[in-house]
C-alpha positions as a Python dict, from the first residue, in 0.01 Angstrom:
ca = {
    (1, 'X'): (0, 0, 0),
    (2, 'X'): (264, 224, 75),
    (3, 'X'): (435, 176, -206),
    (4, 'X'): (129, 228, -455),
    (5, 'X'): (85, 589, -265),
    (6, 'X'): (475, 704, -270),
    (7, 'X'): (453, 587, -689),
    (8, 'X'): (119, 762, -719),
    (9, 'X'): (294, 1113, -564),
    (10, 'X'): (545, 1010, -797),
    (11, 'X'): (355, 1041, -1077),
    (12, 'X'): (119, 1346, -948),
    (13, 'X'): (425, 1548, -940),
    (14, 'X'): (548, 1483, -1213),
    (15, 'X'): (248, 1517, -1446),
    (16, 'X'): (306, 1853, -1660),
    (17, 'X'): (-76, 1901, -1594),
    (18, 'X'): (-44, 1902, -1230),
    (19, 'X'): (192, 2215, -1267),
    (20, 'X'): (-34, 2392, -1551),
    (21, 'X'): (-325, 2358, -1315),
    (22, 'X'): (-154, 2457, -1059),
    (23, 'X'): (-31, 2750, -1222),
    (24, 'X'): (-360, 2845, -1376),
    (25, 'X'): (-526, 2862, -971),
    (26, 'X'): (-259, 3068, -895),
    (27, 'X'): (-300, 3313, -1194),
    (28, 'X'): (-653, 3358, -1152),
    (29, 'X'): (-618, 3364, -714),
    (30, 'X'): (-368, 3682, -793),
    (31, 'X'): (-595, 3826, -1085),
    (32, 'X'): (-935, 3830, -855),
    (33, 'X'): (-718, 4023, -581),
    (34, 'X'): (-632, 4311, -857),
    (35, 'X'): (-935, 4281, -972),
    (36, 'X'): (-1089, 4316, -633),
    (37, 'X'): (-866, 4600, -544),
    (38, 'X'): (-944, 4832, -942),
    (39, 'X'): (-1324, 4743, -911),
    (40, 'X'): (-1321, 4885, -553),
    (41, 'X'): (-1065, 5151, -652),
    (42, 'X'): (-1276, 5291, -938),
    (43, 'X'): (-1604, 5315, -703),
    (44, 'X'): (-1478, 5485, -432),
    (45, 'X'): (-1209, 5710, -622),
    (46, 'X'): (-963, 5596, -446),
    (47, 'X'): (-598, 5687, -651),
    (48, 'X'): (-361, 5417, -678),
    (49, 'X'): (-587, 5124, -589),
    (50, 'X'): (-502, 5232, -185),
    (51, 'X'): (-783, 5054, -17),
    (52, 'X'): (-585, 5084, 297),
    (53, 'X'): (-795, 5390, 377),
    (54, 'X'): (-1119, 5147, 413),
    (55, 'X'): (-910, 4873, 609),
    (56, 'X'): (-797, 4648, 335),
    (57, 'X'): (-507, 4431, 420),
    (58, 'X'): (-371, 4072, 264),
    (59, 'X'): (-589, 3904, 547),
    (60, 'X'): (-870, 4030, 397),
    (61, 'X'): (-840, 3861, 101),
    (62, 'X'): (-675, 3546, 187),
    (63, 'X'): (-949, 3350, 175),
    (64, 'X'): (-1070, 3405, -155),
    (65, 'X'): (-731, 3233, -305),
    (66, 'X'): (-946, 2932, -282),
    (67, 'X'): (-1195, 3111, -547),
    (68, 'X'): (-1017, 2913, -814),
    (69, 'X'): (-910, 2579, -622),
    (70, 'X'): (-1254, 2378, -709),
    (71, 'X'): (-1304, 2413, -1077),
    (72, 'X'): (-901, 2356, -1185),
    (73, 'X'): (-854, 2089, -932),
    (74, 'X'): (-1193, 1900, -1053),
    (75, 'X'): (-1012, 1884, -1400),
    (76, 'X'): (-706, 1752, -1322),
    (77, 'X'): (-797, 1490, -1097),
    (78, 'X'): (-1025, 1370, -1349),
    (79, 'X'): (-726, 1363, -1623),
    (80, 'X'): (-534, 1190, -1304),
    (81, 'X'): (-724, 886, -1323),
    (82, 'X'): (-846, 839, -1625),
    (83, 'X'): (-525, 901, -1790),
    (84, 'X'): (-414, 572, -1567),
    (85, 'X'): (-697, 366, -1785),
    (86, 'X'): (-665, 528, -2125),
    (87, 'X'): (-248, 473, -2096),
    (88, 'X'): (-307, 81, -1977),
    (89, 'X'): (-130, 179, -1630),
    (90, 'X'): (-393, 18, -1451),
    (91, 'X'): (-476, -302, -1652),
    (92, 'X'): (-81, -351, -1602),
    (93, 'X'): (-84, -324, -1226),
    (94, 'X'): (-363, -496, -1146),
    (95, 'X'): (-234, -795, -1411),
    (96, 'X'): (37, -814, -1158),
    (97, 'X'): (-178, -874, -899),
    (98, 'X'): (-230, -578, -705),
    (99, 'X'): (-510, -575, -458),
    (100, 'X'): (-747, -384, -612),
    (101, 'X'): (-906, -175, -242),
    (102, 'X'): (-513, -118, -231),
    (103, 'X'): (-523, 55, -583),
    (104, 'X'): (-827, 231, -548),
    (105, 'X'): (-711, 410, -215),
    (106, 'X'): (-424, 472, -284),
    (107, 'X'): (-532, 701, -581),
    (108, 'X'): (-767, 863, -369),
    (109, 'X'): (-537, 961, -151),
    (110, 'X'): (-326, 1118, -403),
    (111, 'X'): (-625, 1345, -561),
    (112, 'X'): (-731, 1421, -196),
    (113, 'X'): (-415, 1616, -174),
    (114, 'X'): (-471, 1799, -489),
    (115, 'X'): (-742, 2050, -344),
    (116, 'X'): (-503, 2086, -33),
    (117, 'X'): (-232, 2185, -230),
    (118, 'X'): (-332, 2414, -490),
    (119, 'X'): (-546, 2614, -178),
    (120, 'X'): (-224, 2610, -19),
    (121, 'X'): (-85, 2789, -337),
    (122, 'X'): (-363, 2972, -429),
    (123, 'X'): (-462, 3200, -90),
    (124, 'X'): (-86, 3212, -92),
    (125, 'X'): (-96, 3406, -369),
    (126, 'X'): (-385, 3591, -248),
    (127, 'X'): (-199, 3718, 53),
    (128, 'X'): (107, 3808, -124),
    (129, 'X'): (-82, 4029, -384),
    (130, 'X'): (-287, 4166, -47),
    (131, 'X'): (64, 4268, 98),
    (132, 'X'): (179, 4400, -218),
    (133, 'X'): (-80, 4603, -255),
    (134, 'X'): (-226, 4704, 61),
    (135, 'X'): (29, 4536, 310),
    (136, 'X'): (20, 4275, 564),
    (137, 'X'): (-218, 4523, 863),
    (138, 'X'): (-291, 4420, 1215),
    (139, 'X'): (-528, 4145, 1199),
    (140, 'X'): (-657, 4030, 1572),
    (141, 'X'): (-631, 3671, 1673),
    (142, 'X'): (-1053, 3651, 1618),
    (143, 'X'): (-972, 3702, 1238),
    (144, 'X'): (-712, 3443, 1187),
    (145, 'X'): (-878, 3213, 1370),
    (146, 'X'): (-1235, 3268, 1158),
    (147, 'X'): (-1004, 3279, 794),
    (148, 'X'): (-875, 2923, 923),
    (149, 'X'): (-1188, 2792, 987),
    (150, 'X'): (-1323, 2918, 653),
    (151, 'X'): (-1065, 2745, 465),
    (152, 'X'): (-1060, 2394, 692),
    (153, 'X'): (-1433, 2381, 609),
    (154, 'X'): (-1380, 2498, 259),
    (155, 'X'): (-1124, 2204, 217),
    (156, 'X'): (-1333, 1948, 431),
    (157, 'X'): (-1614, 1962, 147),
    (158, 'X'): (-1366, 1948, -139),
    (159, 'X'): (-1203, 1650, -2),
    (160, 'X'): (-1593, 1486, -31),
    (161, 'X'): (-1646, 1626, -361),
    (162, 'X'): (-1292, 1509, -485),
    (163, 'X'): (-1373, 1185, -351),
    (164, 'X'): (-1697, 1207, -573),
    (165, 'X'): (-1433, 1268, -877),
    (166, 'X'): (-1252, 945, -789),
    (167, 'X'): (-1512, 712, -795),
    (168, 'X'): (-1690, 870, -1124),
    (169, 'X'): (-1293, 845, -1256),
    (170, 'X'): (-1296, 498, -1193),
    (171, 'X'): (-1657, 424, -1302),
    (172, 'X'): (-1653, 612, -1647),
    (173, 'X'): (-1284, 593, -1715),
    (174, 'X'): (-1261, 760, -2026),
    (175, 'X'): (-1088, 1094, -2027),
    (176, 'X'): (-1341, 1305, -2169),
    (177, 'X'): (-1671, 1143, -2025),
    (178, 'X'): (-1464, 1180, -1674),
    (179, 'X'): (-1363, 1530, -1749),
    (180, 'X'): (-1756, 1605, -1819),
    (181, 'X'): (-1938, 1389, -1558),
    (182, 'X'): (-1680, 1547, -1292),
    (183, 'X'): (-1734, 1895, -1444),
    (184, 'X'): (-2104, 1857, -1421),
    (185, 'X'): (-2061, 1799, -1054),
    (186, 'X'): (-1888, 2097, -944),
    (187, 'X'): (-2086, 2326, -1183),
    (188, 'X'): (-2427, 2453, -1004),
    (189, 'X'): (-2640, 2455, -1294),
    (190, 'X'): (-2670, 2091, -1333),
    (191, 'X'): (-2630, 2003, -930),
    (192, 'X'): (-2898, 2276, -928),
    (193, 'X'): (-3184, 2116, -1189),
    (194, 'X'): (-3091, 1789, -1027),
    (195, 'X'): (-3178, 1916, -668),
    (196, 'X'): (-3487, 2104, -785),
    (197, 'X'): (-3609, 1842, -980),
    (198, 'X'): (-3567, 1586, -656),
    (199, 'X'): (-3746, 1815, -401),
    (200, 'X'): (-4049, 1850, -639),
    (201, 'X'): (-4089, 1469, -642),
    (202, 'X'): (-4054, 1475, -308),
    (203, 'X'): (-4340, 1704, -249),
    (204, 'X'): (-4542, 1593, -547),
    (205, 'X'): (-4574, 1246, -502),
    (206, 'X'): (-4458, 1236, -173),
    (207, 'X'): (-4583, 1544, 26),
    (208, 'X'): (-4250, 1551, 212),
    (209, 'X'): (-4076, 1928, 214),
    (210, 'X'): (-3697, 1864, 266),
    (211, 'X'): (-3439, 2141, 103),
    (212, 'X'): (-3200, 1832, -60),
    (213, 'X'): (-2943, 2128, -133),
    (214, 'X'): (-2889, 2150, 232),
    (215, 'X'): (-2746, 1829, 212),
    (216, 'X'): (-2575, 1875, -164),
    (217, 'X'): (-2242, 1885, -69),
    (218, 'X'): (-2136, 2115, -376),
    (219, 'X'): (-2387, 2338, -281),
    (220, 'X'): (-2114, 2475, -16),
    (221, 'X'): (-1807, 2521, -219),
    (222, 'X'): (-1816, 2925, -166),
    (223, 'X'): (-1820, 2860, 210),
    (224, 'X'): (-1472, 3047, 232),
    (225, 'X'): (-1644, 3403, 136),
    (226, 'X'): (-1790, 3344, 498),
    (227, 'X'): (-1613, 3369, 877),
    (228, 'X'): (-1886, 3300, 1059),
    (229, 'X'): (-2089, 2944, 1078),
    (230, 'X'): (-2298, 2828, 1330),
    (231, 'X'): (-2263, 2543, 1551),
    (232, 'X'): (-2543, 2351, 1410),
    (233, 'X'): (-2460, 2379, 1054),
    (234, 'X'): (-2043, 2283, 1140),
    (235, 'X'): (-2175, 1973, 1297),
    (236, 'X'): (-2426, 1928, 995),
    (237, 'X'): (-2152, 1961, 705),
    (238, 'X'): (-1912, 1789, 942),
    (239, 'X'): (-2160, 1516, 900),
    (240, 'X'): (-2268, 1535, 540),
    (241, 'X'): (-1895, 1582, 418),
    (242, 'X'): (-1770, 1273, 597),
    (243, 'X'): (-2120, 1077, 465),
    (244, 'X'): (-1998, 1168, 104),
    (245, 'X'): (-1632, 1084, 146),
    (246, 'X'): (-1745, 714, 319),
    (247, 'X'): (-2008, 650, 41),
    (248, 'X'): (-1814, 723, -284),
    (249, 'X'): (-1477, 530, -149),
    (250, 'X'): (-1702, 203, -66),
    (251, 'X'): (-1910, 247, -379),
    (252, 'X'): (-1591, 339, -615),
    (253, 'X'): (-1392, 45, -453),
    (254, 'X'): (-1643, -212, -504),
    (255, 'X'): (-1754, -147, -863),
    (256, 'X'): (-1360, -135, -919),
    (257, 'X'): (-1298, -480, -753),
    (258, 'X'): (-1608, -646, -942),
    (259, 'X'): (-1555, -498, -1304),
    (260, 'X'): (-1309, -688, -1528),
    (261, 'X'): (-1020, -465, -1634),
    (262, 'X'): (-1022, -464, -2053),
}
């Protein structure tokens, strides 16, 4: 097992996508801070983009490096796996009798650490273009402390939505159905019909009111724009994140052990 993981890293690293991706989040994390900073420039007249005058420091935008995480990272874990099938990698390895569960994990491992990293990079970013433009401030320990909760819940519901990624990787396999099905998940147009259409069965034929996008856990992928959450709704995602991760591993792992490998 461990050596599946280290030669998975391996081969994360040293994937050319994994570095354009990366690249891309980190582009677009340092473009939305200028952006931020001329947009709020131009409406309150402020010269030379100084938003220091209404408080703005690099904490203040930390949190949106993640902006940019969920949509780049969705498409390269999706190439990540089903490159694996379209190149023959896995048919190979699990010829040489590799235990499948072994296999599966291990890849899901690797992807898991895709969202981690490129938020790592990304509000990164963010905070260096903050300090460049605005410097670092005075932030109180009440701020840091709500920014890292933001972003641990932020990356708590990618790591369930990445897991999602995995097992569609593994169940589709080809490159472009993967790339779509995945894409389809993380965009909220299609999560949204799907959810609409589910809570007017449920009330149609079932006269049962229940908000499924509560529990739709794409629906929170902008949580780090907020600093605040309330207890209930922690423990609730806490819940519903964990619930996703669980399901998609055992359902991604069996299909994978019972199909044959052509």
């Amino acid at each position: 097992m461990l050596n599946l993981i280290i030669s998975d890293f391996y081969k994360l690293f040293k994937r050319k996508s994994f570095y354009i991706c990366a690249l891309i989040a980190i582009a677009l994390s340092a473009i939305n801070v200028f952006t931020l900073s001329f947009q709020m420039g131009m409406q309150y007249g402020i010269p030379d983009l100084d938003l220091k005058l209404l408080g703005y420091n690099a904490f203040f935008v930390v949190s949106g490096g993640a902006a940019s995480v969920g949509l780049v990272s969705s498409i390269f874990s999706s190439l990540f796996i089903s490159g694996e099938f379209s190149a023959g990698v896995v048919r190979t390895v699990i010829l040489r009798g590799v235990n499948r569960f072994y296999f599966y994990f291990s890849k899901l491992i690797a992807v898991l650490s895709v969202p981690i990293i490129y938020t790592i990079l990304s509000c990164g970013t963010a905070f260096a273009a903050g300090c460049y433009l605005w410097g670092m401030g005075d932030p109180d320990k009440s701020t840091i402390i709500s920014i890292a909760k933001s972003l641990g819940m932020f990356l708590m519901i990618q790591i369930a939505i990445h897991s999602l990624y995995v097992m569609v990787s593994f169940l589709v396999r080809s490159t472009g159905a993967a790339v779509a099905s995945n894409l389809a998940i993380v965009l909220p147009v299609v999560s949204g019909m799907l959810i609409w259409l589910i809570d007017y069965i449920l009330l149609k034929w079932f006269n049962v009111q229940c908000n499924v996008g509560d529990y739709w856990v794409g629906n929170h992928t902008l949580i780090f724009q907020s600093m605040h959450f309330a207890k209930d709704f922690v423990i609730r995602m806490s819940i519903v994140s964990a619930s996703y991760l669980v399901l998609s591993s055992l359902i991604g792992s069996f299909t994978f052990w019972k199909r044959d490998i052509k």
